[in-house]
Every structure is written in C-alpha cells, then in structure tokens.
ROMARBA-52718 format. One record per atom (N, C-alpha, C): residue in one letter; x negated, y negated, z. Coordinates in steps of 0.2 Angstrom, whole numbers, plus 5000, padded with zeros to 4 digits. Example, Ala and Ser with C-alpha at 12.3 -4.5 7.8 and 13.67 -1.06 7.14 Angstrom:
BEGIN
A493450285039/A493850225039/A493450165039/S493650115035/S493250055036/S493650005039/
This chain:
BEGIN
X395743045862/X396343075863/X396643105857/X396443055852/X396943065845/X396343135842/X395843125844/X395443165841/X395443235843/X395643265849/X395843315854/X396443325850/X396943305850/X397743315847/X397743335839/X397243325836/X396943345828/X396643415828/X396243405834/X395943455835/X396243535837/X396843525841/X397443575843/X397743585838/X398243555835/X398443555829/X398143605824/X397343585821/X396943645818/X397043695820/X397343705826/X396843785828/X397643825829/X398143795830/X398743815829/X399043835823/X398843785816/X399043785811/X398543855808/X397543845809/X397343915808/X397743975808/X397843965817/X398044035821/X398744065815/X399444005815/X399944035812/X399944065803/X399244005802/X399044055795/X398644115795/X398444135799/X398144185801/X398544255803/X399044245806/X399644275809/X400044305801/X400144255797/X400744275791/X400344305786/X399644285786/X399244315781/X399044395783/X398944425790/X399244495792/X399644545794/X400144455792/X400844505791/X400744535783/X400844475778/X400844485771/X400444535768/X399744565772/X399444625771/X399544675771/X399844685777/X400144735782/X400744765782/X401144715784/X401844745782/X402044735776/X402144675772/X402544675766/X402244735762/X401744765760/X401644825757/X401944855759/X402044885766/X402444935770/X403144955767/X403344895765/X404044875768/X404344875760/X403844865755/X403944895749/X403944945746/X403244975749/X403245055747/X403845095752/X403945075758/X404545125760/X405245095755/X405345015754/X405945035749/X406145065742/X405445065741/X405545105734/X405345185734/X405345225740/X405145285742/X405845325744/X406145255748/X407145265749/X407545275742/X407545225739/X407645225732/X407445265728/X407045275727/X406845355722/X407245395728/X406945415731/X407245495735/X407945495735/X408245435736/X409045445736/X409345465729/X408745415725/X409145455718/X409145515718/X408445555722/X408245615717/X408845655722/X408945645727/X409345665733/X410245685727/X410345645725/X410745625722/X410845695715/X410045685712/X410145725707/X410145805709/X409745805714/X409545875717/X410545905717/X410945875721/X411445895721/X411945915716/X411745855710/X412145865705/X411945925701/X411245945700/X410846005699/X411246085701/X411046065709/X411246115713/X412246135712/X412646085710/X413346085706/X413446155701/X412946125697/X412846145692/X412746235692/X412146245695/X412146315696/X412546345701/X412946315704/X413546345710/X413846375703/X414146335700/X414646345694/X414346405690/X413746395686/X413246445684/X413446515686/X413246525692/X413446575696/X414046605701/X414646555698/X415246565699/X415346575708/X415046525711/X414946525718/X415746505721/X415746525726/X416546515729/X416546425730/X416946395730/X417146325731/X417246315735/X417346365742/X417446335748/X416446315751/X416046385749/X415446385751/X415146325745/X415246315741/X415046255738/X415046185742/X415546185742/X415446115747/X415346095755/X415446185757/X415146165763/X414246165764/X413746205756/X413246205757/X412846105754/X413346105750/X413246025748/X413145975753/X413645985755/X413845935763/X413045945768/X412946005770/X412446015773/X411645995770/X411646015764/X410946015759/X410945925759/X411745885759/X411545825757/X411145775764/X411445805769/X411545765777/X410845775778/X410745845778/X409845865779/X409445815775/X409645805770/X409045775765/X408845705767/X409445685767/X409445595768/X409245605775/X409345615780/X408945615786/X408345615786/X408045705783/X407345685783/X406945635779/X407345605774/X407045535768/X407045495775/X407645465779/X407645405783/X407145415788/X406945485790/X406145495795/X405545475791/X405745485784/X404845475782/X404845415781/X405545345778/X405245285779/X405145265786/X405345275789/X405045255797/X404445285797/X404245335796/X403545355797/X402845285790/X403145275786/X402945225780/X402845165786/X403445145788/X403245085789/X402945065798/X402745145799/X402245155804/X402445135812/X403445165811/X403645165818/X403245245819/X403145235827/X402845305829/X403345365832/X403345405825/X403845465827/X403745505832/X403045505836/X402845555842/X403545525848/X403545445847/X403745395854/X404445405851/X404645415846/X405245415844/X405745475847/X405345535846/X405545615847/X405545605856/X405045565858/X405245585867/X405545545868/X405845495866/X406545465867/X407245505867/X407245535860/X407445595860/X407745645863/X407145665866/X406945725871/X407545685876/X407145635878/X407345605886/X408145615885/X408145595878/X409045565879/X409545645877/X409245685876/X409745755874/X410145775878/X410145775885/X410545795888/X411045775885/X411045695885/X411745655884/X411845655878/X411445665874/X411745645865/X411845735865/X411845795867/X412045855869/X412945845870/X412845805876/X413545805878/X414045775873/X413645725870/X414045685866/X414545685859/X413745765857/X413945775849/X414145855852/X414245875857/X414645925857/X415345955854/X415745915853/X416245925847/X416245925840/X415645875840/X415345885833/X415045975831/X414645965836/X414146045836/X414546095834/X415246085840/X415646155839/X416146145830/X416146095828/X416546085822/X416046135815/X415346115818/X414846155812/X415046205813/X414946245821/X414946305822/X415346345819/X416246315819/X416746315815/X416846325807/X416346285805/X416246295797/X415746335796/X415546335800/X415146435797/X415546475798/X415846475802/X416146535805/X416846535799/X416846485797/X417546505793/X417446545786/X416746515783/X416146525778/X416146595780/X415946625785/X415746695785/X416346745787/X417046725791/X417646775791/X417846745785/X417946685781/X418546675777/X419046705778/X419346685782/X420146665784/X420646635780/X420246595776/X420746535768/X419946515765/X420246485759/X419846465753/X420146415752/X419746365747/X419946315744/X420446325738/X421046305741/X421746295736/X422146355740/X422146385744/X422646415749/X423246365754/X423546405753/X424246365758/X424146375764/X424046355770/X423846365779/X424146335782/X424646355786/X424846345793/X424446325798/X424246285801/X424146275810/X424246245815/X424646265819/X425046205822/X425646165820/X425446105821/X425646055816/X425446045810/X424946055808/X424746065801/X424846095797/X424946085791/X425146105787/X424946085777/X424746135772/X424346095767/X423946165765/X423846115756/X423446155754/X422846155755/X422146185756/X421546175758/X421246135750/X421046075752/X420746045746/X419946055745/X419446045752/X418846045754/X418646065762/X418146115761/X417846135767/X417146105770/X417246055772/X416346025773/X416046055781/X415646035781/X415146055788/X415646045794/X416145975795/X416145965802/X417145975800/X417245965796/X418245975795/X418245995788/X419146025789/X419046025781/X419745985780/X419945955775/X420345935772/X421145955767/X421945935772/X422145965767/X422545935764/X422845965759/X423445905756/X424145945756/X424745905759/X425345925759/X425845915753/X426445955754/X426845945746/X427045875746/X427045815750/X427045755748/X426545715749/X426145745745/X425445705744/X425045675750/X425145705755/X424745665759/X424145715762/X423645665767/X422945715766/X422845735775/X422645775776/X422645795784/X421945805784/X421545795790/X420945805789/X420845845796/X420745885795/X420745945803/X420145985805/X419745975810/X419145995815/X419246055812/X418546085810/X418546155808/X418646205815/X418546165822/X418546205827/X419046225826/X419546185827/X420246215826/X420546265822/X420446265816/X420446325810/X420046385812/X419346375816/X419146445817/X419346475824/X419546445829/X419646465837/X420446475837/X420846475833/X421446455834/X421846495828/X422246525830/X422846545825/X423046515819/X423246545814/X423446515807/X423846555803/X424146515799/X424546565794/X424346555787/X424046615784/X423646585775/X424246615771/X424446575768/X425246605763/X424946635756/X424146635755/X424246625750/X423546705749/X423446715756/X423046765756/X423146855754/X423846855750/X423946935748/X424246885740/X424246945735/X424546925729/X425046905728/X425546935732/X426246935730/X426746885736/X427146845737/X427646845744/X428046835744/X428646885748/X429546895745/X429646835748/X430346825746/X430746765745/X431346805749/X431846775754/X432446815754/X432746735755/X433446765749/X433846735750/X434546755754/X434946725758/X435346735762/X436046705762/X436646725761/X437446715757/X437746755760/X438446705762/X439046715767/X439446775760/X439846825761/X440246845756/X441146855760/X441646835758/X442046835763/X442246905763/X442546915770/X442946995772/X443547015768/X443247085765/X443747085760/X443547095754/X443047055753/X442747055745/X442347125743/X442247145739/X441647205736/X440947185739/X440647235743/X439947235745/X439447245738/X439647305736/X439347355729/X439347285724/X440047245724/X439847205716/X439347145720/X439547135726/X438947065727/X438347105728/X438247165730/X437647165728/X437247175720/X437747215718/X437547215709/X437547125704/X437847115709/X437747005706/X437046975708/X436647015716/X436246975718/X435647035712/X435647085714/X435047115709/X435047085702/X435547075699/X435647045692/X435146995690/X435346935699/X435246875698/X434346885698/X434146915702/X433346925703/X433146945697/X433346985693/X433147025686/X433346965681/X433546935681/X433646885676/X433046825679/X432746825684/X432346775684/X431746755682/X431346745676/X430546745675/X430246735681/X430246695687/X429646705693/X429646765696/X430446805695/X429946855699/X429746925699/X429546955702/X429047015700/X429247085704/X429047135701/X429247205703/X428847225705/X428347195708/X427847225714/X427747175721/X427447205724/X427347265726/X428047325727/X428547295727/X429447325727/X429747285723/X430447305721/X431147305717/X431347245720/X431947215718/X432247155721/X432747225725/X432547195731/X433147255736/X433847185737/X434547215738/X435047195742/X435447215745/X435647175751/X435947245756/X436547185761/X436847215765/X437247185769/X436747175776/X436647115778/X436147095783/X436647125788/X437047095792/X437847095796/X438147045796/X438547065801/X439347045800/X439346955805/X439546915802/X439446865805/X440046835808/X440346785809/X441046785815/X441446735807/X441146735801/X441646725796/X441346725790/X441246795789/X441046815783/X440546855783/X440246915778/X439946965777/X439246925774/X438546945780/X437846895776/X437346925773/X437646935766/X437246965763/X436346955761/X436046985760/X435246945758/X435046985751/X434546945749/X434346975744/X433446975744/X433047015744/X432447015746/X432047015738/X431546985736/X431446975730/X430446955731/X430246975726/X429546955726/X429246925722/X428646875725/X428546825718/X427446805720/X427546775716/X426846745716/X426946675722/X426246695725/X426346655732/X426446575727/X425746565725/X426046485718/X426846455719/X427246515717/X427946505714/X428346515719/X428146545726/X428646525731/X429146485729/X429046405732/X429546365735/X429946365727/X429746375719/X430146405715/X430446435712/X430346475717/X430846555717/X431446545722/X431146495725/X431646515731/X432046465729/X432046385728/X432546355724/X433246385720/X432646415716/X433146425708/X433346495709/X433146525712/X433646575717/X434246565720/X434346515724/X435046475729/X435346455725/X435246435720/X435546395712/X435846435711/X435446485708/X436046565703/X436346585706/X435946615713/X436546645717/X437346605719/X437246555718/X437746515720/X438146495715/X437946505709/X438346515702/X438546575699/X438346615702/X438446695699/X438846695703/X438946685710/X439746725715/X440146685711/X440246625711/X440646585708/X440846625701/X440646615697/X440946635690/X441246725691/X440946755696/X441246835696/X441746835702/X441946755705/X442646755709/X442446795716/X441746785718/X441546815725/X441546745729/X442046735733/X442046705739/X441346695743/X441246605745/X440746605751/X441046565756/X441346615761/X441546555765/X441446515767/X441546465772/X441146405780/X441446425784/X441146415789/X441446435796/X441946385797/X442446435800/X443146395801/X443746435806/X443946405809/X444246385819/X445046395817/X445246445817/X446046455818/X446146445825/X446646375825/X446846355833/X448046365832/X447946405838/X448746435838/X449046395843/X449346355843/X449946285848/X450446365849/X450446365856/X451046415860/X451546355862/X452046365862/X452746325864/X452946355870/X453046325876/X453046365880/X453946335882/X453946265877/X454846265883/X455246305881/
C-alpha cells in the first residue's frame, strides 16, 4: 500500500515538474520579449511624437492641427504596439477580430458619440471655425480655446477654470468666435441730463476715445452720437474700436474716463428718479 502511494506521488510530482518546466520554456520567454517589445515601442512611440513636435514647429503648422494630429498619431500607435504584444505572447488575433466582428453592432452603438466627437474634430480641422487661443461662445460655454484633440476640445475661462467640450457640439451647433476678425468695437453707453449740450458731450466722448492707447482707427473713427431719449436723461453711446485681445480693456478703462471726463466738464449723469405730487383734496 505504502509502496502504491510512493508510487502516485512520483508520477504527480513528475507530471507538476513537467508542467512548470513548459511553462518556463514557453511562456516566460514570451512574456519577456513581449515586455521589452512594450517598452522599447512606447519609448520609441514617445520619441516619434516628440520628433514629429518638433517639425510641426519647423514648419510653422497651425496648433490647433498639431494637437489634433498628435492625439490621433499617439492613440493609433499605442494600439497597434498593444496588437502586436498579444500577437508575441501568442493570443490568437484571427479569434480575437471575430469576437469583434460578433460584437460591432453593440460596440457601434456604444462608441457612437465617441465616433461623432472624431467626426467633429475633423470637421472643425477642415472649416475652422476657431483656433487655438480664440475666444468662443456656445451655449453655456464659454473660454478661450486652449487645445483641440481627436474626441473634445478644451477651454479656459477668465477665471481660470477649464471646460472640456464634445467636439460634436462645436462642429453641429452655433457659436460665437470674438476673436475671428482683427479688430472689435467696444460701445460705451451714458445717461446725459436734459438740458445739457449734446455737441460738448459728444466732443468729451471722442476726446476720451482719442486719448486712449487701446484703441484703434480701424477699421472706423471713434463715432458718437445721441442713441435716444430715455424717461430720464439723454443715452448717449460712444462706439470705439480695438484689438479683440484688449476688449474687456478698452471696455473698462473706457467707463472710468468717460465717467471722469463728464465730471470735471460739469456734464450731468443722471439716475432714474420718480417725482410723486400729494393733491390736497380738503
């Protein structure tokens, strides 16, 4: 009996050395040439990019197509590396692809908003609508364009915060680019009281525009005129043009001077205010 149970034990301890000595053949080579196959290609993956940086700049390539071709160049790459270690370590890509196959309807339906986000990012690459560093409206959104990648782009508000928005929405959907012609007026807008000179407040509001370095005699003149007549007070405007940059700039330190120049030239601004008449009827 003892010699039976000796005899079992051999053929079990054989078998499991037998077993990890096919492994240790088999796979641990596998399993080290595929990691050093991942390793090298991600570096090279890596340098490939930083390369490819380099002659964007080189050749003075726009930065919004920069980083939407990166983005794409990087995601293609590393995928194909992550196929060829599985091919290394001898999963079978045929069985893997009709897996695939089988499941596309549903991975179709799934990455369908991803699809349409790429579709988005080309399409905004080939109309350009906005660049990187443009001021954009949509919707609720709001920001300068910081980056345009494959599937969203990125933007930052005047209080530093980051909005990251589906390109779908950027290319199918209305926007406002502030930054897409050279120039953009500014109008400022001042109650004048009735009664006052029109001719001097306007000769205070051109003054004030001509004395200001932000802003510019193109594409027009600083015009100002009498908008109408309000229920207490005459609402003059001043129309002024500037560098899109310098907007919110101009438009500041414009309400500042205009608001110091009527003063020191004794031009009233009035507020709206309610004259109430008590009748005495005893």
């Amino acid at each position: 009996m003892e010699k039976t149970t000796l005899t079992t034990w051999d053929s079990f301890a054989s078998g499991a050395k037998q077993f990890l000595n096919n492994i240790m053949f088999q796979y641990v080579p596998k399993l080290i040439v595929a990691g050093i196959v991942l390793l090298v290609g991600w570096k090279l993956i890596n340098l490939l990019n930083r390369f490819m940086k380099r002659t964007y700049d080189r050749h003075k390539v726009d930065a919004s197509l920069q980083q939407f071709l990166h983005s794409l160049i990087d995601i293609v790459l590393k995928v194909l590396l992550v196929l060829t270690v599985m091919g290394i370590l001898g999963i079978q890509m045929t069985s893997f692809i009709a897996i695939l196959g089988a499941a596309g309807v549903a991975i179709g339906m799934a990455l369908q908003g991803t699809l349409q986000n790429f579709a988005g990012g080309v399409i905004i690459l080939l109309l350009r609508p906005f660049k990187v560093g443009d001021y954009i409206e949509q919707g609720s959104y709001a920001g300068f364009v910081e980056n345009i990648q494959i599937f969203n782009t990125t933007l930052r508000t005047y209080d530093a915060r980051k909005i990251i928005v589906p390109n779908t929405e950027l290319a199918t959907k209305s926007l406002v680019n502030h930054f897409n012609l050279p120039q953009r007026r500014v109008a400022i807008s001042v109650g004048l009281a009735y009664g006052a000179s029109v001719e001097k407040a306007k000769e205070v509001l051109l003054k004030v525009a001509a004395d200001n370095p932000l802003v510019v005699k193109e594409p027009k003149e600083p015009f100002a005129t009498l908008e109408n007549f309000g229920d207490s007070s005459l609402n003059m405007t001043l129309y002024a043009w500037t560098l899109p940059e310098n907007y919110w700039k101009t438009l500041y330190s414009l309400n500042e001077e205009v608001y110091n120049a009527f003063r020191r030239e004794g031009l009233e601004i009035p507020f709206n205010q309610m004259d109430v008449h008590i009748k005495n009827e005893a």
